[in-house]
C-alpha angles and dihedrals in degrees: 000000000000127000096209084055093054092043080053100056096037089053090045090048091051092051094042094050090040083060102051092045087054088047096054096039084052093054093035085058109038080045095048083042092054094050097049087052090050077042096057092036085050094051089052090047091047081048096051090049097059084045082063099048093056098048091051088054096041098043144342107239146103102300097060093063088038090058095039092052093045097045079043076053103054090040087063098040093051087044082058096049084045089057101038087048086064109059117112119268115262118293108216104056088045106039079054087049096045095046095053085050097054091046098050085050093057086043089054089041082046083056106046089046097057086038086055091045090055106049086049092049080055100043089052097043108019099174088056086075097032097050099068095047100053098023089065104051084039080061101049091040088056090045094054091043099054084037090058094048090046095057105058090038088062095042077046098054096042095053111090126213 
């Protein structure tokens, strides 16, 4: 297990997810965007129409086929926009996104699984991970020391007196 691992895939996981928020944002408003617009061409067309309405009860004449066609019109156009608005966002940037993220998330899970071996490892036999970590310094210590006492032996025994 390596700290420096587990701070990369975190980072990795944050941008990644970061990504994939500013993909989806970008499609919710370009597609909210798109249906208010439908929305406004639908409220003209609804408006048209009752033009047109008018019109037929008032009098028979041009202009009532004219605003029915074109409030027909603008009912097509915004059925169009609606339809347009809901298409999935774009697949390359996201499925790439979405991948990375999946892998740093296995890499993290990677992580917490050999972090967890090895706490258990420690909680069931506690001396195998205390052992290294004193038996090493206890060693050093042994070797200076008998180093030390060594040192002024020898410089003892070679002077004459």
């Amino acid at each position: 297990m390596n700290s420096e691992n587990i701070v990369r895939q975190l980072r990795m996981l944050w941008r990644t997810d970061r990504i994939i928020a500013e993909i989806r944002m970008r499609h919710m408003l370009v597609g909210l965007g798109l249906r208010a617009f439908a929305a406004l061409i639908a409220a003209f067309g609804l408006l048209m129409l009752e033009l047109s309405a008018y019109f037929a009860l008032v009098q028979i004449l041009g202009a009532i086929p004219a605003a029915a066609i074109l409030g027909i019109v603008n009912f097509l156009i915004a059925a169009v926009l609606f339809f347009v608005a809901g298409r999935p966002p774009a697949g390359r940037d996201l499925e790439l996104a979405t991948e990375i993220h999946g892998a740093a998330v296995d890499a993290l899970q990677g992580e917490a699984r050999a972090l967890q071996m090895q706490f258990t490892g420690m909680v069931h036999h506690p001396l195998n991970s205390v052992l290294p970590t004193v038996l090493v310094p206890l060693i050093t210590m042994l070797v200076r020391s008998l180093k030390k006492s060594s040192a002024p032996a020898a410089t003892a025994a070679s002077e004459p007196n």
